[in-house]
C-alpha positions in Angstrom: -8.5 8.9 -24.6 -5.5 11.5 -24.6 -4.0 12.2 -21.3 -1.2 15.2 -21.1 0.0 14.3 -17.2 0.9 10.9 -16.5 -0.7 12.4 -13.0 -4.3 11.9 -14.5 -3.5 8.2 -14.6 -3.1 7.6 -10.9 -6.9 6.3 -9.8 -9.5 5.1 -11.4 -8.3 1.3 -11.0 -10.3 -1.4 -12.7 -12.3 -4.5 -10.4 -11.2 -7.9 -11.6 -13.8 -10.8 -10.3 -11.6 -14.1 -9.1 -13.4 -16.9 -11.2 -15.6 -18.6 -9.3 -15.6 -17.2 -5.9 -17.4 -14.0 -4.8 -14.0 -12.2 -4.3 -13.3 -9.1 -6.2 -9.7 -7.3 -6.8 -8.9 -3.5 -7.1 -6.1 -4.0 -9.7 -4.1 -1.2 -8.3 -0.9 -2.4 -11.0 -2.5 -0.7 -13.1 -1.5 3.4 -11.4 1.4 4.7 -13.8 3.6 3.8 -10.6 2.4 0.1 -10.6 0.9 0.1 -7.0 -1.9 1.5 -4.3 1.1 3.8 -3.4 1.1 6.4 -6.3 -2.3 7.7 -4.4 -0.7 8.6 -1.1 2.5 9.8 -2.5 0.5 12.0 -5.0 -2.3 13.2 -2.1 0.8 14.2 0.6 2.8 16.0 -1.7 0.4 18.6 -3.2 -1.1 18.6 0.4 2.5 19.8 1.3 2.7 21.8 -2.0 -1.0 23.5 -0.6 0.5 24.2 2.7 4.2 25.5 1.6 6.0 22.7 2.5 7.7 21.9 -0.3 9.8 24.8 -3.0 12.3 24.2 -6.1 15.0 23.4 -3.7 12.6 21.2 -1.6 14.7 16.9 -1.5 11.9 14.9 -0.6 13.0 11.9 2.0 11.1 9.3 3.0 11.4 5.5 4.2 9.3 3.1 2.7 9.6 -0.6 2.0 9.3 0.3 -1.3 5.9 1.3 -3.6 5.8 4.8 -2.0 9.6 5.2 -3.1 8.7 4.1 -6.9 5.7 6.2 -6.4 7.3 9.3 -4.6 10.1 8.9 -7.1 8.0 9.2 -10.1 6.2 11.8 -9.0 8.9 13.9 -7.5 10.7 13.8 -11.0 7.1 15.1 -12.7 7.2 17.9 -10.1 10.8 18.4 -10.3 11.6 17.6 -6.4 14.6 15.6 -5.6 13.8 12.3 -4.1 15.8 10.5 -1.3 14.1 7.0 -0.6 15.6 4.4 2.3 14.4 1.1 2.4 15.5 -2.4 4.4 18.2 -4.1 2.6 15.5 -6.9 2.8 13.1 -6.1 -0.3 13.0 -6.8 -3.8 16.0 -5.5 -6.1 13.4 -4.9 -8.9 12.0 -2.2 -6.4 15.5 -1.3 -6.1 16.2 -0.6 -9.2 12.5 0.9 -10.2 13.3 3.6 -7.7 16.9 4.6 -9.2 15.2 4.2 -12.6 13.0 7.3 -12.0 16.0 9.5 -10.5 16.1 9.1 -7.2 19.0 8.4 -4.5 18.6 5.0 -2.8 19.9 4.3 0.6 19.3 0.8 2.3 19.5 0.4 6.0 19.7 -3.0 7.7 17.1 -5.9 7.3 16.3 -7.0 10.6 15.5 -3.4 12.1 13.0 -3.6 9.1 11.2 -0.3 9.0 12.1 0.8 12.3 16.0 0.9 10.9 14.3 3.0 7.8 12.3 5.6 10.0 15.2 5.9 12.1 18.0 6.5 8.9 15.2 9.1 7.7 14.7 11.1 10.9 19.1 11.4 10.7 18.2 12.8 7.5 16.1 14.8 8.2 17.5 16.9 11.1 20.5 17.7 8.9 19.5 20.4 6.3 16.4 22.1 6.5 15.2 21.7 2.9 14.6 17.7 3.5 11.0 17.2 3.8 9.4 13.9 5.0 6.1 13.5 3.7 6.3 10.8 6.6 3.5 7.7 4.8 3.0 6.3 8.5 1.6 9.6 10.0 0.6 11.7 7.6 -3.1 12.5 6.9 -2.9 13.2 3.7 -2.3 9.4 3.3 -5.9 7.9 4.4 -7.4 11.1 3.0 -6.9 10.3 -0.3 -7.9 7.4 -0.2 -11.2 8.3 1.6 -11.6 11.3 -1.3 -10.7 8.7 -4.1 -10.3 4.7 -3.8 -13.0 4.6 -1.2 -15.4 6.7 -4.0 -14.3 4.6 -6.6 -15.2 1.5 -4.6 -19.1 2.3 -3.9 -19.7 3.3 -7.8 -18.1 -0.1 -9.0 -19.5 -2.4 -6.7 -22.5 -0.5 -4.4 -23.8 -4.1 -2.8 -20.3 -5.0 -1.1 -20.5 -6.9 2.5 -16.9 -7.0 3.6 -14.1 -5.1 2.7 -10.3 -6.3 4.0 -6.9 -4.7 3.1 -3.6 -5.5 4.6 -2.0 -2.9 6.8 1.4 -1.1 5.7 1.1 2.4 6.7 -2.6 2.4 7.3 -3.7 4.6 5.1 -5.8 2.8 2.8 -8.1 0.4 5.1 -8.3 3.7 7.4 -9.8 6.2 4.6 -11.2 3.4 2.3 -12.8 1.8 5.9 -14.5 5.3 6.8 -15.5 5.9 3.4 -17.6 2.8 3.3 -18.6 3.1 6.8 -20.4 6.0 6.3 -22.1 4.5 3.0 -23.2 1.4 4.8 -22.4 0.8 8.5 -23.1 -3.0 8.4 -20.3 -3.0 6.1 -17.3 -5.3 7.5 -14.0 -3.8 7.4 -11.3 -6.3 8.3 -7.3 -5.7 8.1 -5.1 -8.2 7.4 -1.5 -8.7 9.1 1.3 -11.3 8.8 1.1 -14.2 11.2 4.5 -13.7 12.3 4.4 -9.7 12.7 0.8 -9.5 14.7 1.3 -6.1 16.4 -2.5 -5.1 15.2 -3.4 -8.3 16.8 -1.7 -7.4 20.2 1.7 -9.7 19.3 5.0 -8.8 19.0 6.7 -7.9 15.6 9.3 -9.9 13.8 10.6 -10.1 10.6 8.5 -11.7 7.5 8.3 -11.8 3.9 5.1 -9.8 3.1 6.6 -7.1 1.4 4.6 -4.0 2.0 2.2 -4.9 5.0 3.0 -5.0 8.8 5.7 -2.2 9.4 6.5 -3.9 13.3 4.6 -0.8 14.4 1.1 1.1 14.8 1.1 3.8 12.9 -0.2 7.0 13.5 -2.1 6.8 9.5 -4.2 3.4 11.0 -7.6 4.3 12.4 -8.9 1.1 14.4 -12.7 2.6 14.6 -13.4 1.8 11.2 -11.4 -1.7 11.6 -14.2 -4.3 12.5 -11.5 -7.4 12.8 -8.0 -8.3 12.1 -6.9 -11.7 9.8 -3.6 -12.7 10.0 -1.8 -14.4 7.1 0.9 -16.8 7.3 3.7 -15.7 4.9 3.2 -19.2 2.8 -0.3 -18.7 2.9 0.1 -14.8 1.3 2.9 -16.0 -1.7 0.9 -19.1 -2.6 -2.4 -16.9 -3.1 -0.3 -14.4 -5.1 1.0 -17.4 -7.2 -2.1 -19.5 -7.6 -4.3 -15.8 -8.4 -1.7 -14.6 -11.0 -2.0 -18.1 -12.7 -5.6 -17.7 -12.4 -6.7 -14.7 -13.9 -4.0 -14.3 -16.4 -1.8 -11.1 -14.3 0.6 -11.2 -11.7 -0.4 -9.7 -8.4 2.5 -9.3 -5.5 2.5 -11.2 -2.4 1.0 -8.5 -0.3 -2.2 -8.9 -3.0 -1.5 -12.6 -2.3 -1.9 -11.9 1.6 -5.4 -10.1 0.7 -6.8 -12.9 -0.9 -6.2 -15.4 1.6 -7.9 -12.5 3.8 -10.8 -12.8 1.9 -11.2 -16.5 1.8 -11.0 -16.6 5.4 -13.6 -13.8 5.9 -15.9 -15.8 3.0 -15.3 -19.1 5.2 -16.8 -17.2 8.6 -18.6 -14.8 6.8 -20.5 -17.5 4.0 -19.6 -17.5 0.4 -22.7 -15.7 -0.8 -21.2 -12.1 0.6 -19.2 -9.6 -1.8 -15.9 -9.2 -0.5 -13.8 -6.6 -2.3 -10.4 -6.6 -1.5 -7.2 -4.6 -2.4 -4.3 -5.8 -4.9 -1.7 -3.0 -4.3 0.7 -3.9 -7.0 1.8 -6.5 -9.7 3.9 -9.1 -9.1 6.6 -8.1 -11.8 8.3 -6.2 -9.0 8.9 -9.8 -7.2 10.4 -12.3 -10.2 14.0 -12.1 -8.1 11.8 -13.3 -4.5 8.8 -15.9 -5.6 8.5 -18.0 -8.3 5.3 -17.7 -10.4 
């Protein structure tokens, strides 16, 4: 197959079975941006282009710990947007340097005010020239719709029998659209999000700083819809990076930790739940981007 937009390439993400459990992973490595991300970054910016947010002299800013800055950086190159991306000092160089690879500026704002410290940086941004748009991951519709319009879709014609579904929670957007896609297909569906131990604001904690890159922003975002969230799981950052390492080994491709902190999600929902349910779960990116951070 001949494909003339690298665009055409985001979705459409192939199910990979873990050997010997009833676990199955939505290799999302495999969007041309490497991660989940590429969907929201793609479905707010032509919802912005539809509503004429964006024009040729447009500068895309957003803060993001890091996949929706590859992805949004990518894209806005495709497009022809400038891309501003601010991200805690705290995450990986590789997605560092992905992000300057496709073009755009980077700016890195202090580690412990994790995304909070982004948001904020952003906002500064933002009120200082009016052609800085923030597609804004954490609040913007856009984000769970596409996933409702697509992943969720994609989900129910690749595996129409699943019990439980359980994604970790970054911006929201995926568990909330994916959740009330497969809600409305099957009610008796479980839908469970998953949240670092140490960061358990879904859970009613307080949030701190932990090492699952790309889940549990110290915040409820305004993209997270609890009523299609049955449960929350929370994952112990040891628990997420020896998943990611043990899975990678297992079926032959590296998944990152926050694919890692899925999989122990699952295994916890197939210990209450009973081994013979079909849990589908989400692996939002590879583990390439995380050679500097874990060991494999």
């Amino acid at each position: 197959m001949i494909y003339y937009n690298t665009l055409n390439l985001i979705g459409n993400t192939p199910l990979v079975k873990l050997p010997g459990e009833n676990i199955y992973l939505k290799m999302e490595k495999f969007n041309p941006g490497g991660s989940v991300k590429d969907r929201a970054a793609l479905g707010m910016i032509e919802d912005a282009e539809a509503k004429g947010y964006l024009n040729k002299n447009s500068i895309i800013v957003e803060p993001t710990s890091g996949n929706t800055g590859i992805a949004l950086a990518l894209i806005g190159r495709l497009k022809g947007y400038k891309v501003i991306i601010i991200m805690p000092e705290t995450m990986s160089v590789e997605r560092r340097n992905i992000i300057e690879a496709h073009g755009a500026t980077l700016i890195l704002t202090e580690g412990q005010k994790g995304m909070s410290g982004a948001i904020a940086r952003a906002s500064e941004l933002l009120n200082s020239d009016k052609n800085y748009f923030m597609p804004d991951q954490f609040n913007n519709p856009a984000n769970p719709r596409i996933h409702y319009d697509t992943t969720g879709q994609e989900i129910i014609k690749q595996l129409n029998d699943i019990d439980i579904f359980t994604a970790g929670v970054g911006s929201g957007g995926t568990i909330s659209g994916v959740g009330k896609r497969l809600k409305e297909y099957n009610k008796n569906i479980i839908i469970a999000g998953a949240e670092p131990s140490k960061s358990p604001v879904l859970s009613g904690g307080s949030p701190s700083s932990h090492k699952i890159q790309g889940i549990g922003a110290g915040f409820i975002p305004g993209a997270y819809n609890g009523d299609f969230v049955d449960e929350i799981v929370t994952i112990a950052d040891e628990e997420a990076i020896d998943a990611a390492v043990e899975v990678s080994a297992k079926i032959g491709m590296l998944i990152g930790i926050s694919s890692g902190a899925n999989v122990a999600a699952a295994r916890k929902l197939a210990q209450k739940y009973g081994n013979n349910k079909k849990i589908l779960t989400i692996a939002p990116d590879g583990g390439e981007k995380y050679l500097s951070v874990i060991k494999y």
